[in-house]
Backbone as numpy.savetxt, mean C-alpha at the origin, in Angstrom:
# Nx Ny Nz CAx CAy CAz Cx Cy Cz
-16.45 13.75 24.57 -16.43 12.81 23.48 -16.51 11.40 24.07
-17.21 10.40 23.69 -17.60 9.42 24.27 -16.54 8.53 23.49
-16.10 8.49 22.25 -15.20 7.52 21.69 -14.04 8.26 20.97
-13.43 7.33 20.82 -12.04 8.42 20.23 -12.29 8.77 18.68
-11.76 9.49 18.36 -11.96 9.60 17.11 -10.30 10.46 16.58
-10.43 9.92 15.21 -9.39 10.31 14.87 -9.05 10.32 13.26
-8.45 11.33 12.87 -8.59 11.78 11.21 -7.06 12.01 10.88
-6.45 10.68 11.04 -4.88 10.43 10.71 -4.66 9.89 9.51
-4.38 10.50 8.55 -4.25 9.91 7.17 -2.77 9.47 6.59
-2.72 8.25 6.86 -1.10 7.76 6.28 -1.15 7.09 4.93
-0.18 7.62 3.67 0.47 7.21 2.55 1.66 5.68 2.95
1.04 4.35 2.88 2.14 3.54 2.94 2.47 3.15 1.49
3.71 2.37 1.71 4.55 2.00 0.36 5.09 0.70 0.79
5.10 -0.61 0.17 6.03 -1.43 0.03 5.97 -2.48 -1.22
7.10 -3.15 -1.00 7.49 -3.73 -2.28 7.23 -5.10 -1.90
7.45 -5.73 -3.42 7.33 -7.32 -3.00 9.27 -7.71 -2.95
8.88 -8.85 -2.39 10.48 -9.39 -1.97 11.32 -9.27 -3.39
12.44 -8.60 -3.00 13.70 -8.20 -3.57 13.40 -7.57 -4.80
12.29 -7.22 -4.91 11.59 -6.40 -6.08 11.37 -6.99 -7.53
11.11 -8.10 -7.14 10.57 -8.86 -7.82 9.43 -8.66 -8.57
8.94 -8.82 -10.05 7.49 -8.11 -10.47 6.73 -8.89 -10.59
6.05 -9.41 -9.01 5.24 -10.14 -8.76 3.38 -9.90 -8.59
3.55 -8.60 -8.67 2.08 -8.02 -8.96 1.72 -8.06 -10.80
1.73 -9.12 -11.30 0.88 -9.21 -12.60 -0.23 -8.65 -13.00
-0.49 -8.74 -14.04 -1.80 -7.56 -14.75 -2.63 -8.91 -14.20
-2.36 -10.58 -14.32 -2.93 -11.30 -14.15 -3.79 -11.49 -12.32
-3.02 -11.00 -11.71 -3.27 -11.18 -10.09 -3.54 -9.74 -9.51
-3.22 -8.61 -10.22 -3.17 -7.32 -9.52 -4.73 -7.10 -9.25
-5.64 -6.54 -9.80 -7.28 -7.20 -9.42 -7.52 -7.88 -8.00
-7.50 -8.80 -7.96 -7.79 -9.69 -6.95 -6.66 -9.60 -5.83
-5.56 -9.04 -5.55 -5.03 -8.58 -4.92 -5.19 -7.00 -4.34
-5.47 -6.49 -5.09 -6.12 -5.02 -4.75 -7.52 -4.97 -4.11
-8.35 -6.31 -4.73 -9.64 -6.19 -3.72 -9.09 -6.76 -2.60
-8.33 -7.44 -2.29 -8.17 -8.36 -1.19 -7.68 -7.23 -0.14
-6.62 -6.34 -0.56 -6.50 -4.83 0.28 -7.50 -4.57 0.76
-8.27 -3.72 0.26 -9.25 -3.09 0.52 -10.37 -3.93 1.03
-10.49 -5.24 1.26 -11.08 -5.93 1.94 -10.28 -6.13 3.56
-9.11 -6.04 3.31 -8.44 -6.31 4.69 -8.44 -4.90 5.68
-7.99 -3.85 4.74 -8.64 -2.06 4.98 -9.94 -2.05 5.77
-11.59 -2.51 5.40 -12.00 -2.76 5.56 -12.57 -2.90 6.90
-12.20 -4.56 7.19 -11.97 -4.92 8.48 -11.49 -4.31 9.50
-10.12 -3.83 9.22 -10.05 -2.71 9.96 -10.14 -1.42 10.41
-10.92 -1.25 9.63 -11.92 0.24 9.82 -10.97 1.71 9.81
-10.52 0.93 8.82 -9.00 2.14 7.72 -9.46 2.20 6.28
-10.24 3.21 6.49 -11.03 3.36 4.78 -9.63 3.80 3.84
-10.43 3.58 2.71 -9.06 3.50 1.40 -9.09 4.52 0.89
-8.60 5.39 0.72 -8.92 6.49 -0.08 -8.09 6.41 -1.54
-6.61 5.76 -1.63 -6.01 5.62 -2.31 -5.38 4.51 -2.61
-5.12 3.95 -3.94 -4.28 2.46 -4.18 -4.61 2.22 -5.43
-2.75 1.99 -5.77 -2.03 1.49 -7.04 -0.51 1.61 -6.53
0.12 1.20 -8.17 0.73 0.48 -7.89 1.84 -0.10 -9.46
3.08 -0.78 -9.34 3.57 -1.15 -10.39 3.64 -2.83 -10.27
4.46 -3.33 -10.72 4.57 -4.67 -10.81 5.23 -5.50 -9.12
6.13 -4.33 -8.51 6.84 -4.63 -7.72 6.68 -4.01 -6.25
6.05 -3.09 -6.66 5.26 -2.47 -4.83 3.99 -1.52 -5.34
3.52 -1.36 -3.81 2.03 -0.61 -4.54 1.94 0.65 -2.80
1.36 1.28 -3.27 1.15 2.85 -2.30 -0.43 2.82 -2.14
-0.52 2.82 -0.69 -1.93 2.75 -0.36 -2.06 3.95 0.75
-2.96 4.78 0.47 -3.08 6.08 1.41 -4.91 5.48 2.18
-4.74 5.75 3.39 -5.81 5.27 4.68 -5.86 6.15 5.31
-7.64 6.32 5.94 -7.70 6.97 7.13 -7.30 6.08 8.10
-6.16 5.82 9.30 -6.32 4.65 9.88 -7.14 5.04 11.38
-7.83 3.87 11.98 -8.65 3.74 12.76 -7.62 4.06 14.27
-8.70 5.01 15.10 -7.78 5.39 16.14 -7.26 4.08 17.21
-8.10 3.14 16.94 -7.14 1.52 17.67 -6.07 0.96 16.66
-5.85 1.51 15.55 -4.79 0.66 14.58 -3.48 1.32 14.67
-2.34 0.80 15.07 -1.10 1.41 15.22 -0.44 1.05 13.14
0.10 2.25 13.23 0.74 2.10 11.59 1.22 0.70 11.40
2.38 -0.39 12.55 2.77 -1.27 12.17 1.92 -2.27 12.06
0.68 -2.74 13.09 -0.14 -3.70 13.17 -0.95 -3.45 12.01
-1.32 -1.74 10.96 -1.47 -1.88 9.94 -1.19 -2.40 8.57
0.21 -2.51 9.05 1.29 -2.88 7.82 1.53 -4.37 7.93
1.85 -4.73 8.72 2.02 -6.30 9.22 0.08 -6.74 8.94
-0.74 -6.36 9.41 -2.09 -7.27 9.13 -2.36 -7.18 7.45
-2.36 -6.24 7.28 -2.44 -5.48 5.27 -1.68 -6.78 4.49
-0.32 -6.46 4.84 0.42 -7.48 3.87 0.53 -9.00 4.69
0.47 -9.43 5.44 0.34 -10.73 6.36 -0.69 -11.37 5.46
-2.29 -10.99 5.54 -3.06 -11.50 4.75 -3.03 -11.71 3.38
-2.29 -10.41 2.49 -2.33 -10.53 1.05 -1.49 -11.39 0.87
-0.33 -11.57 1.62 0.54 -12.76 1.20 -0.26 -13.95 1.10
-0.62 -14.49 2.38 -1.28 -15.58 3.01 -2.28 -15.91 1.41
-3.46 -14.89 1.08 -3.93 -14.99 0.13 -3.61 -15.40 -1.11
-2.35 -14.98 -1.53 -1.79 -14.84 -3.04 -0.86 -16.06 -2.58
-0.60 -16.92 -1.82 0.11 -17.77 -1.77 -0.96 -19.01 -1.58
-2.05 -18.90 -1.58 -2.73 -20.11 -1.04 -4.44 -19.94 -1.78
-4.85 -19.12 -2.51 -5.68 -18.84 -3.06 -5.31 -18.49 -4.87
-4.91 -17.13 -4.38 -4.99 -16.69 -5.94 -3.32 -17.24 -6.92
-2.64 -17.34 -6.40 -1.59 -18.12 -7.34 -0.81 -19.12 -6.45
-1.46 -20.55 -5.71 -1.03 -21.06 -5.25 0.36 -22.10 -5.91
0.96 -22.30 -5.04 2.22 -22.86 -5.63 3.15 -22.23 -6.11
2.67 -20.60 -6.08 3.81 -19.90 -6.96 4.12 -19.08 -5.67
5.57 -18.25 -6.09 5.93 -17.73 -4.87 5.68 -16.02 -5.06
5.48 -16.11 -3.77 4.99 -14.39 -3.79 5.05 -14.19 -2.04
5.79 -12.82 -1.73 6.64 -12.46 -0.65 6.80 -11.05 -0.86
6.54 -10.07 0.49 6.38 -8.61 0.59 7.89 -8.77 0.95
8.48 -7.81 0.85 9.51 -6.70 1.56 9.13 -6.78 3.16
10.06 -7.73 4.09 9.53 -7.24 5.66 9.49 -5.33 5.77
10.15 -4.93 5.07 10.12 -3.39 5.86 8.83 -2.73 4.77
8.54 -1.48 5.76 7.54 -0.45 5.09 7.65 0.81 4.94
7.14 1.95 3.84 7.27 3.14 4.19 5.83 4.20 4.89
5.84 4.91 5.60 4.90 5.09 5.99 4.71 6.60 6.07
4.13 7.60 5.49 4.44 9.18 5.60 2.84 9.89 5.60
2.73 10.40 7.14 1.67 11.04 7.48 1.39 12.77 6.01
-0.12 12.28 6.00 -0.67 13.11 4.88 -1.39 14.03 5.39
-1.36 15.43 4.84 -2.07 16.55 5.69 -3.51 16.57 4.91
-4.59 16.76 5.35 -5.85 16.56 4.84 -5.96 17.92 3.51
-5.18 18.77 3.72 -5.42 19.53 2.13 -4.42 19.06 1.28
-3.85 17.65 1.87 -2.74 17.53 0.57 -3.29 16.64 -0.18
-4.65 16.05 0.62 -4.58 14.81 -0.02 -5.45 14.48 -1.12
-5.95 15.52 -2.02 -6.29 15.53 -3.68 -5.12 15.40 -4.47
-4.04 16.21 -3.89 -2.47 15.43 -5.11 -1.79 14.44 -4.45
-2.02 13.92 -3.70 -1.48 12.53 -3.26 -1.85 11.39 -3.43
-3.88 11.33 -3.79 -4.75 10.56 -4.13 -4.62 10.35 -5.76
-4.16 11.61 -6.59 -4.20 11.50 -7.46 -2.34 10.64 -7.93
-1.57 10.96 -7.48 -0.39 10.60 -7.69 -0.42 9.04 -7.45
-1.46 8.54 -6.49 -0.86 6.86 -6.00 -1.83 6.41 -6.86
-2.75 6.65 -7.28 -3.45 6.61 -8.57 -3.02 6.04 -10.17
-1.90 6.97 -10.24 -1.59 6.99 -11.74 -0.32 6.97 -11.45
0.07 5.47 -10.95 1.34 4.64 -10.74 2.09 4.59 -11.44
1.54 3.79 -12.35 2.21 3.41 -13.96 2.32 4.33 -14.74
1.65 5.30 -14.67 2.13 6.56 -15.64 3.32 6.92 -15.24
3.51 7.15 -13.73 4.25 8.06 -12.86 5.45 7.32 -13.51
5.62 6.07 -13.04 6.94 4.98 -13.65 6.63 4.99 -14.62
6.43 4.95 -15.93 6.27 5.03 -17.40 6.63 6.08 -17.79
6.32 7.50 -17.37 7.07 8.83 -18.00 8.26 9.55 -16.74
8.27 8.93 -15.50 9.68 9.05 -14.97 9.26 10.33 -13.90
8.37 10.60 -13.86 7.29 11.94 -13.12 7.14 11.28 -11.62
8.22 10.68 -11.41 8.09 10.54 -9.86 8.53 11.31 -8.49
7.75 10.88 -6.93 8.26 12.04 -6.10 9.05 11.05 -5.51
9.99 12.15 -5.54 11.47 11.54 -5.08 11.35 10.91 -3.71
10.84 11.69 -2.61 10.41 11.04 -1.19 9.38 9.46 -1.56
8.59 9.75 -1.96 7.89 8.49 -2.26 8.42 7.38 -2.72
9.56 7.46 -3.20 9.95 6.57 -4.50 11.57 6.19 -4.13
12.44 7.35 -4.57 13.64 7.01 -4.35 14.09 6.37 -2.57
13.99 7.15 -1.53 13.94 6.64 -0.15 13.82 5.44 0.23
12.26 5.10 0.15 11.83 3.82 0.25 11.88 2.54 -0.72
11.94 2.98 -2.08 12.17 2.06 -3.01 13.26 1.40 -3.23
14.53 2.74 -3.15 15.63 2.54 -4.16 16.42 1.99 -2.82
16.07 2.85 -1.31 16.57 2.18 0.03 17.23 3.45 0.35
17.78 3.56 1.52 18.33 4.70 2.41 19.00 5.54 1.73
18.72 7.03 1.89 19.76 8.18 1.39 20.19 8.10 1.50
């Protein structure tokens, strides 16, 4: 094999600061392209992303040079940077320093794609997975 290659698929999760519902119907758009533009760049295709007012779940192939944290730190580093100086400047908007991060097995990932998907349903009728949600959201077992 002449280059590395690698088919590591991670589900991340984080929130905005102190869970605050700073992802608006007004900014969520242009914050979600701005993901997947930063994804992108780093050659961590998207397979999955949504999200509620206060954190959002993004599932990636990540690139065999991208370590999970330099994923998580570049991902939200920029969207901040962005949403603080572009799309709602003057207003405040701030991630959660911490992240959740849970490796996805490649036959799982039609109900996992579909679950980070249909966010707001999930929180709207209460149909949430407890690992996904309670752990990282609500904070340590």
């Amino acid at each position: 094999m002449r280059r590395p290659f690698s088919c590591v698929y991670v589900h991340f999760v984080w929130a905005t600061y102190d869970r605050l519902p700073l992802i608006t119907p007004e900014v969520e758009q242009r914050l979600y392209a701005a993901i997947h533009a930063k994804c992108k760049e780093l050659k961590c295709p998207v397979r999955a992303l949504g999200g509620i007012e206060d954190h959002v779940h993004l599932l990636v192939r990540l690139h065999p040079d991208v370590t999970q944290a330099q994923f998580a730190r570049d991902v939200k580093g920029s969207t901040s940077h962005l949403m603080t100086h572009e799309i709602t400047p003057g207003e405040f908007f701030k991630w959660q320093g911490a992240y959740g991060a849970f490796a996805v097995e490649e036959d799982r990932l039609p109900p996992r794609i579909a679950y980070i998907r249909r966010q707001k349903e999930h929180h709207g009728d209460g149909t949430l997975d407890d690992l996904m949600e309670t752990i990282f959201v609500e904070g340590e077992p």
